[in-house]
N, C-alpha and C positions, 0 to 999 in steps of 0.2 A: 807415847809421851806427849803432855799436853804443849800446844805453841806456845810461849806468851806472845799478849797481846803488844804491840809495839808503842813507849811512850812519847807523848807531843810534848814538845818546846815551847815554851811561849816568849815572845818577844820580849828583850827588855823594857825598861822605861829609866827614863833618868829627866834631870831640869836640863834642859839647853838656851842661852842665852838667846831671846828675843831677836840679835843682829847679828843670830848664825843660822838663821831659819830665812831658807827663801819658797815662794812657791813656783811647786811643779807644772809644770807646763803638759805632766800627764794626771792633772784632775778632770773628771769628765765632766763637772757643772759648770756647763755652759751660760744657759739663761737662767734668768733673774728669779726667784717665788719665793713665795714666803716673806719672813722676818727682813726687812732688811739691814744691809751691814750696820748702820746710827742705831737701829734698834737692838741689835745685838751686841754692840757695842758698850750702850747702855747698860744691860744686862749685865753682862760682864764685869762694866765698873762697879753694881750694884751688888754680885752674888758673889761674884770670882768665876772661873772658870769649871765648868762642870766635867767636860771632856778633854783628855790627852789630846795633842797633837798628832796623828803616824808621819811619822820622815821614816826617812833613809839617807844615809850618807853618802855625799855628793864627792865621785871620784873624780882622779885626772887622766890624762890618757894613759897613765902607766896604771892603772888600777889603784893609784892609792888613795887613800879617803885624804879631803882636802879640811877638814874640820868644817865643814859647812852641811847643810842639810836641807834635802829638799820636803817640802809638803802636799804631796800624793792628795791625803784624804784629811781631810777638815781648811778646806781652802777658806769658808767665809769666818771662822775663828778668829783664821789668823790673818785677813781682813780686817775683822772688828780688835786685833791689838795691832794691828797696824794703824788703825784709825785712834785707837789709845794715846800709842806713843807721839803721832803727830798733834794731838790737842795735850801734851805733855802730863797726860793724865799715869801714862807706865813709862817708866825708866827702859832704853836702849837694850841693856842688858839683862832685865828682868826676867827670872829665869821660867821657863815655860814648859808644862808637864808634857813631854810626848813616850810615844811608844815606839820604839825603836826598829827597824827589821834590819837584817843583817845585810852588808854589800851583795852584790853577785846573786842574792835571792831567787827563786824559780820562780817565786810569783811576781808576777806584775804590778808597776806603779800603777797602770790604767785598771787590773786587777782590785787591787785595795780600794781603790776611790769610788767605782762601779758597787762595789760589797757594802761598804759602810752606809750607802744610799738607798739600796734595794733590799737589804738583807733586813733593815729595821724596818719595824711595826709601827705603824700610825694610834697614839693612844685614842682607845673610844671613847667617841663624845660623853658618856655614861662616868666614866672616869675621870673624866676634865671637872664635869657639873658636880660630881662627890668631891673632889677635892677642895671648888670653890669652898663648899656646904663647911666644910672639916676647916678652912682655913677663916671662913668667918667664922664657926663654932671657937675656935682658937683667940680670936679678939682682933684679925684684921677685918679690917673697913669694905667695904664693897668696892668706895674711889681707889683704896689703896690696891685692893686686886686686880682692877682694873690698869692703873699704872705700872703695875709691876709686869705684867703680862699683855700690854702696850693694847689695851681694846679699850671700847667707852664702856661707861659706867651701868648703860644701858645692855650691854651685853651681858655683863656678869649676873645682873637684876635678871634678863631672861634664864641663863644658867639654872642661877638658884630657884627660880620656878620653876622648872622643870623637875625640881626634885620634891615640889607637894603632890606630885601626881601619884596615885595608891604604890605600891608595893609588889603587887600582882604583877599590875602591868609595866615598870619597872624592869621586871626579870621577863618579862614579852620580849620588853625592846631591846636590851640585853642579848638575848637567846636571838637576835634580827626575825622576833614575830611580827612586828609592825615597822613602821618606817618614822625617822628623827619628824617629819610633817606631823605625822597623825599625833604622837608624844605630845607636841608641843599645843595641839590642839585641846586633848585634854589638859594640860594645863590653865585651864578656862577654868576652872573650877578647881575646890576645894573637897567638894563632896565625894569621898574615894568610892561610899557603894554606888552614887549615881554613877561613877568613871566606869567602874566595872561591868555593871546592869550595859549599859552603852555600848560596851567593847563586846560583849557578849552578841546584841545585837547587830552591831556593822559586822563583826568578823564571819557572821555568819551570809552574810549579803557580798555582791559584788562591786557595791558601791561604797569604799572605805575613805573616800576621799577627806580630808580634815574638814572642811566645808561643814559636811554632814554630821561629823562628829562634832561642831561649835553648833549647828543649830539645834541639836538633839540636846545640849548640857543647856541651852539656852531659853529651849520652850517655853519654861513656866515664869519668865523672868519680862521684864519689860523693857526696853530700850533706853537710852538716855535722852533721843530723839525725839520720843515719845510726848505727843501733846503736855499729858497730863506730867511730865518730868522737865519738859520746861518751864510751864505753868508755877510749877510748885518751885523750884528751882535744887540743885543738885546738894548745892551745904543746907537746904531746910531741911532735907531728904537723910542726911546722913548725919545731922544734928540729934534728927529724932530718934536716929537707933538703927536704921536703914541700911542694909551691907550692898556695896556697888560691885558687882563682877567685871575684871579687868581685862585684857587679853594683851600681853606684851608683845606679840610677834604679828599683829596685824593691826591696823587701822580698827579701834572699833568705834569711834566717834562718841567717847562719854563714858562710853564700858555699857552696862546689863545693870536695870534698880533688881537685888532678888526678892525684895519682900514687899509684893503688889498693893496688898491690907495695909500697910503703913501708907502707902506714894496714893492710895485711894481716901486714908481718911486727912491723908493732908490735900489734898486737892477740895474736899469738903468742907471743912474749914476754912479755908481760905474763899471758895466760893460765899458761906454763908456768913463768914464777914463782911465779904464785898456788898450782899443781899442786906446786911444791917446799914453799910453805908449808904445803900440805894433805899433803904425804908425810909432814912432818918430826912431824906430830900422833900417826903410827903405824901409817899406814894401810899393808897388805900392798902395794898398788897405786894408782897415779892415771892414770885416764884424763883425756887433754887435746884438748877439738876445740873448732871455732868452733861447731859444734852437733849434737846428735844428734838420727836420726830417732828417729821418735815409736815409742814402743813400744823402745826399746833395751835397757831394764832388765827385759825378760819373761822372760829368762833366768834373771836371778837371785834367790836370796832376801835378803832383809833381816834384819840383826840389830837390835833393838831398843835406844833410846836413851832417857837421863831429863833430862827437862828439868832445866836450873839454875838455883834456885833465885834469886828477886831478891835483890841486896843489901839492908843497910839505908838507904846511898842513893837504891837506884832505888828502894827502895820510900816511900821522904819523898819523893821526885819524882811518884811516881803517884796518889799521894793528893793532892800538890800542883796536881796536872792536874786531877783527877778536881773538885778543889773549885772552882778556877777553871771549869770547864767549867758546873757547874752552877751558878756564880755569873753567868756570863754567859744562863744560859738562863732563868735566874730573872728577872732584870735585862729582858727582851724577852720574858716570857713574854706578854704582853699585845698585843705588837704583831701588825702581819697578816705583819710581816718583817724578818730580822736587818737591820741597817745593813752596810754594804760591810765593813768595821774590826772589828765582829766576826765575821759571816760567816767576813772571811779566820782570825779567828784559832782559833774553832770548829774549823774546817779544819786548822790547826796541833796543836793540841791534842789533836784524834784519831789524827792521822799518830804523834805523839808517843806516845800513847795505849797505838798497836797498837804500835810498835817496842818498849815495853819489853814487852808482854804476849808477843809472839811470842820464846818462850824460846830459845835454841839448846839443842840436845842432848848431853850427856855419854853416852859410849861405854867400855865394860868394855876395857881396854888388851887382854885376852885374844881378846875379839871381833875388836876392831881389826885385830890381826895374822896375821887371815885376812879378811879384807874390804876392800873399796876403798871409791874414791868418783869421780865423772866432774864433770869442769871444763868448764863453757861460758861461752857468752855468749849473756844472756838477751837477751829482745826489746825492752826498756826500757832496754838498754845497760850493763847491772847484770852483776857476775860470779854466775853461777848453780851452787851448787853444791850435789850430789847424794851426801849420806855413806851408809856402813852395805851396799853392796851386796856378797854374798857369790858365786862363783861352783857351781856342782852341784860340782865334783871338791872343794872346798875347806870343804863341807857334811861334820860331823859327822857318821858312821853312826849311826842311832836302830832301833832293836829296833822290828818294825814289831807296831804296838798289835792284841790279838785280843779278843772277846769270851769268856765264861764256854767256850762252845765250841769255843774257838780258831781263830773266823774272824777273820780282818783286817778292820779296821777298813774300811769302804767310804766313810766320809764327809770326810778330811781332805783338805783342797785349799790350797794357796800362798796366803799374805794379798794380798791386791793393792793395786798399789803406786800405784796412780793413771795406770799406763799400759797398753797396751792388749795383752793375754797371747794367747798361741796357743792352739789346742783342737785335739784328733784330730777329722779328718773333717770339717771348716771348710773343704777345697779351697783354701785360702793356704797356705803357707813363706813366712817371713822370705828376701827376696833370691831368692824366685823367680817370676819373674811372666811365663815362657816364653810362656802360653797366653794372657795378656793382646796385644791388638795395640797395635800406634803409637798413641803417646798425641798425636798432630799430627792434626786434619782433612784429610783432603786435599782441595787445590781442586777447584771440580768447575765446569763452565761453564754449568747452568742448574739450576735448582731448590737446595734447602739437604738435602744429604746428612744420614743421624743423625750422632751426637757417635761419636768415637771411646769403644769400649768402656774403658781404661784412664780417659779423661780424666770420662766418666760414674761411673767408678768412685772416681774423686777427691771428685767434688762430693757424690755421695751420703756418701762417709766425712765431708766438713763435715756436713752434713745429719743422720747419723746422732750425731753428738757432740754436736749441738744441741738433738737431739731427746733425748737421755738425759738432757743438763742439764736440761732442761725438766721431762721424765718425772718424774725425782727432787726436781724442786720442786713436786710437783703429788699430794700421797698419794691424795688419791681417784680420778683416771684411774690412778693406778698399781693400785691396787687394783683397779679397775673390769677393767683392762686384765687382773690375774691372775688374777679370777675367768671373765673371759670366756675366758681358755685352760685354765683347768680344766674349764668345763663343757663348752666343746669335746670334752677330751678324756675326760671322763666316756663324756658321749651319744655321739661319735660313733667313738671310735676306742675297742679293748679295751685295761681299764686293764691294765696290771703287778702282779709277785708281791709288789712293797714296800708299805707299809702307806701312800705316800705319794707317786707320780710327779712331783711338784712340785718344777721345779728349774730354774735359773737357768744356764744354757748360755753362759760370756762367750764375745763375739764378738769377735775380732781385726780392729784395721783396719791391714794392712800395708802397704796402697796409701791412700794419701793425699797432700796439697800439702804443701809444706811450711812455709804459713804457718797449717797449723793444730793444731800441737802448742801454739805459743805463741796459741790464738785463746782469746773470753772463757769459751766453755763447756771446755774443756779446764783453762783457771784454777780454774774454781767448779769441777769434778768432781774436779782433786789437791785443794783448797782442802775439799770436804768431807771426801772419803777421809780426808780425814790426820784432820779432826776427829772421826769416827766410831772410826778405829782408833786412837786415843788412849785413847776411853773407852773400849774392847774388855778386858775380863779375859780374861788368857792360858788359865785353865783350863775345860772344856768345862761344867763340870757349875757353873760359875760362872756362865759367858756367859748359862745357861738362865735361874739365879735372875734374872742381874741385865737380861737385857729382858722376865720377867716381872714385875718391878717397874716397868718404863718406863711412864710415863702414858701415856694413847693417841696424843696428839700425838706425842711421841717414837717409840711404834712405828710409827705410819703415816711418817712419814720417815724411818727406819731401813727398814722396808720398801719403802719409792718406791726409796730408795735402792740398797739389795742390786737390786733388779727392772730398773735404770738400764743394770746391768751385760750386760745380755740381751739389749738395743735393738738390733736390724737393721734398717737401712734401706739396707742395700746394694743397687746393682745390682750384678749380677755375670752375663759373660758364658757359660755353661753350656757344656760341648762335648755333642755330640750324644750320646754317651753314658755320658753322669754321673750321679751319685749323683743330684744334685739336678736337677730338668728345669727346665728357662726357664720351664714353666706357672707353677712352684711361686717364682720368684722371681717373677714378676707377682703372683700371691697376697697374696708377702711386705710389695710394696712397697705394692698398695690397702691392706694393713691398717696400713702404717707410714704411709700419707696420711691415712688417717680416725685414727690417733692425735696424728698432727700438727696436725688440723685440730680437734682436741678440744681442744687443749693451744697453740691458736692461733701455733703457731709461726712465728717470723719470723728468717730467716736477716740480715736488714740488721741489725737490733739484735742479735744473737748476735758480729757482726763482721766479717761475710763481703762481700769486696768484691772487684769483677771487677779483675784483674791480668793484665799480660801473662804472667805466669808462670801464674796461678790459670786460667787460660782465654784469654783474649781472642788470646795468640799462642800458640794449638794450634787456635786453628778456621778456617774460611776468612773468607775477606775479606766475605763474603757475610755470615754471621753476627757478624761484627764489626759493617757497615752497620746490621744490623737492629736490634741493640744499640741503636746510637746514635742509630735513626730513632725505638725505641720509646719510649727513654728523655727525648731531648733535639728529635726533632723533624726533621722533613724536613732543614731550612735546615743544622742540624748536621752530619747524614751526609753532606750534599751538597758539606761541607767541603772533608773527606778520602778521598771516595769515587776521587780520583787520586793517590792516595798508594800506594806502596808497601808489600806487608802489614807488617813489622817496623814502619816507623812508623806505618802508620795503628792498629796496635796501639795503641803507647805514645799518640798523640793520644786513641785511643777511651778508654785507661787513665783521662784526666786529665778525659775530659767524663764522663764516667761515675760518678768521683769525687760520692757524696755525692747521688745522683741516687733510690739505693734499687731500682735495675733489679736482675736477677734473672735467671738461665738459668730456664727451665723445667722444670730438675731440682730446682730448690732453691727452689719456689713453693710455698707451701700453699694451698687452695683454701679460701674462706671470709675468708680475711682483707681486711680493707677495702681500697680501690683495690688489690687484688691482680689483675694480668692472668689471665685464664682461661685454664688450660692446657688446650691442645689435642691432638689424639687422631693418633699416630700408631700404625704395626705395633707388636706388643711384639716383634719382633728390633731395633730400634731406638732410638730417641730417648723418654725416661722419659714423654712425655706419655702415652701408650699406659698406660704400667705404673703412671701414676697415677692413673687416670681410673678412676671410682669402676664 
């Protein structure tokens, strides 16, 4: 015969008057988390009570129940109605739903209270962010969600993002395939098949970091940052039609423009407006691009412009500054440091300072109307504009100057304009670089091949711009440096018929990155030019008087300076039967490493930093690794070491960032924690051709 199965009882429930409920002294929450009592309190007032109270009836010493009741489990409930009745929001006796258990009970007060705590389930974040979804679907507000469930408004807004993320992946995070980070990463996007295409490819890698998945949704998008998104500015951008990518759960500084062709032909427009404003001034021509390579204006000469005078305003304004400035310095001369407040306003006061000091230039209408000027966009997102450039066909014929004898003049050369000029016999042309090979590494399956000769011939041209800035902030190696090529070629080589072989040879760099016209030594080297040919008197027999008047100080930087323009530290790859031989560029470049290392040069401070464009996507996957092994560590490279080369590029890009790594081309020897460059062939890779 079968048992029956034996049936359970379940506790009653009844209302018990609020000021017949005391709490137990065997609840087991201790400390503090979560909700607190004002907020659950609120609640309360707001929904009513969701859950029963559990008591038990509180006996006497004879067992008999005393009408009172203790509360085991649900202690901060009836916390938040005791906080009720004390702001006289609940009546004393207001009756209070509990669950009853019986006197004498087998189970435990500490029992019950321990159960009700451990025995529930935490709802999934999955469930929280549907419900938002469902109750804004409903016609509550976002603020009002947020109030009701005591978070900022910001939180519910991430929430509800989280739920345009595809469907698939959804029921991923769901099923715990990914983790609440990676989720909220793809909610970077809208695009569900890019989400999915995406998840496909991290899940399959070891490196699922969110990180990875925002710059993977992000690739094809441009920055907010981004020159040409400042330039144009964010409401012209999204006026036009323009969709800006957001990310709620991290800093993105602006968000993502996603639609480059719009944020490109509004930066165009706005350029060739600017190029109509600069026509209508007088100018014969205006060129107009988003930027030109370095060295563009070597073509032309320049007509000379006079600064405009300050008004009488701007000049009660600069005095205005000028005394505030030193009232402020006077005011903290004594401390060890500005305060934040003046600090910043210091800071204000110089910007101000230099903007009225830095005159614009008036132009002879005569001049104008054979001369142009070229329109870009600077790297600071600024309109960059370049006046006063004349073309050779459009240059004035000049009677060419003879001496007593009627020889021509041997010594007139083009002023230089702060960018970098051609010379006969230098083995470059502008726009020709036939003999140069593939500037890409190609892969190779064991050991690290050299660098491609073009892509060496990049890093050297940073190198050599850095080194001139340097050179010409430094008059005593610069000196040092031209008397040690004089006496070279005193003692070793037969001098010439002039009274004087001493001479300054500039060296064109026509192969270079493109992020190093706008780098910081290219800034100081236009930034001095223009100040030195400012003071320049036009006539010859002036120029002499007036820098044999210069104090010393002046001439050793005036000298450093003119000697800046000479600096070679090129490599360059020689054909076998060239003017110059490979020996003689090895020569060139030990002596460009022992001046560098005099002059302690350091390419991370100058502004140089690894890019997929600058290096890191032209070499092989090999030398990206090693990058990233040197720089940041085993654990690092062993990231990305299954990536892909395009992306393990941009990933190496971002660990690399701010790291101070360095190719072995662009290392000076001597400088502190500087790695040791090592020796290979000189037909290849700079260590060879640097090594002393």
């Amino acid at each position: 015969m079968a048992t029956a199965i034996p049936k359970i009882s379940l506790s009653s429930s009844r209302d018990i008057p609020f000021n017949r409920l005391v709490l137990s002294q065997s609840n087991v929450r201790r400390v503090k988390s979560g909700l607190s009592i004002e907020e659950l309190a609120r609640d309360i007032e707001r929904r009513g009570l969701l859950q029963s109270l559990n008591v038990r009836p509180v006996v006497d010493d004879a067992g008999v129940e005393t009408g009172t009741y203790e509360v085991p489990a649900g202690g901060r409930r009836f916390r938040a109605l005791e906080l009720l009745v004390k702001q006289k929001k609940l009546a004393k006796t207001a009756p209070v739903p509990c669950v009853v258990r019986e006197a004498g009970s087998a189970i435990l007060a500490e029992d019950d209270s321990l159960a009700e705590n451990v025995q529930r389930v935490a709802l999934h974040p999955l469930d929280q962010f549907r419900a938002f979804r469902d109750m804004l679907e409903k016609g509550i507000s976002e603020e009002e969600i947020a109030a009701a469930f005591f978070v900022a408004p910001t939180v519910v807004k991430q929430r509800l993002r989280l739920m345009t993320v595809s469907d698939k992946l959804l029921d991923i995070y769901e099923q715990d395939g990914m983790k609440l980070e990676q989720l909220m990463a793809f909610s970077i996007s809208d695009d569900h098949a890019r989400q999915e295409q995406v998840w496909e490819i991290v899940s399959q890698s070891h490196n699922r970091e969110p990180y990875v998945i925002r710059r993977m949704l992000t690739e094809k998008t441009v920055r907010a940052s981004d020159a040409r998104a400042r330039f144009v500015g964010l409401e012209a951008y999204i006026v036009a039609g323009g969709p800006i990518m957001r990310d709620l759960f991290e800093a993105d500084d602006g968000g993502w423009l996603q639609d480059p062709a719009i944020l490109d032909r509004l930066v165009m427009e706005k350029l060739h407006a600017a190029a109509e404003d600069i026509r209508a001034e007088g100018w014969k021509w205006v060129e107009t691009a988003l930027s030109f390579p370095w060295g563009h204006t070597r073509q032309f000469a320049e007509i000379d412009g006079t600064e405009m005078p300050l008004s009488d305003e701007e000049t009660a304004r600069l005095a205005a500054l000028r005394a505030e400035q030193e009232s402020i310095e006077a005011e903290y001369a004594q401390a060890d440091e500005y305060p934040d407040e003046g600090d910043a306003r210091l800071g204000e006061i110089e910007q101000a300072i230099l903007a009225l000091e830095e005159r614009p230039l008036a132009f002879d209408p005569a001049d104008m109307a054979r001369a142009g000027a070229f329109v870009s966009l600077a790297s600071d997102g600024t309109l960059q504009l370049e006046r006063g450039f004349v073309l050779p066909e459009d240059m004035p014929a000049e009677p060419e100057e003879t001496d007593d004898a009627g020889n021509a003049d041997q010594y007139n050369c083009p002023a230089y304009d702060g960018q970098e000029h051609d010379s006969a016999g230098d083995g470059y042309q502008e726009g020709k670089s036939d003999s140069i090979s593939p500037d890409v590494e190609p892969e190779e399956e064991d050991g690290i091949k050299p660098l491609p000769d073009r892509l060496l011939t990049e890093l050297t041209a940073w190198r050599t711009l850095a080194l001139r800035d340097a050179f010409a902030s430094n008059p005593h190696i610069a000196l040092t440096e031209l008397l040690h090529t004089l006496v070279r070629d005193v003692y070793w080589q037969t001098p010439g018929a002039d009274c004087l072989e001493a001479y300054v040879r500039e060296i064109p760099l026509p192969v270079h990155s493109s992020d190093m016209p706008g780098s910081l030594p290219a800034h100081a080297l236009r930034q001095r030019n223009d100040g030195w040919k400012h003071d320049l008197p036009d006539d010859e027999d002036a120029l002499w008087r007036w820098i044999a008047g210069l104090d010393d100080t002046s001439r050793m930087a005036l000298l450093a300076h003119c000697l800046s323009f000479g600096i070679n530290a090129l490599y360059e790859r020689m054909p076998a039967y060239g003017a110059v031989s490979q020996r003689s560029v090895t020569e060139r470049l030990k002596r460009a490493n022992r001046l560098a290392s005099a002059l302690s040069l350091d390419l991370i401070e100058a502004g140089w930093q690894p890019t997929v464009e600058n290096y890191l996507g032209r070499v092989t996957k090999a030398r990206i690794l090693q990058a990233v092994r040197d720089a940041r560590g085993d654990e690092a490279a062993d990231r990305i070491v299954h990536m892909k080369k395009p992306d393990m590029a941009r990933e190496a890009e971002r660990l690399l960032d701010g790291s101070g790594w360095l190719p072995e081309a662009l290392r000076t020897v001597g400088l502190a924690d500087q790695a040791q460059v090592e020796t290979v062939t000189s037909g290849g890779d700079m260590e060879a051709i640097a090594a002393e």
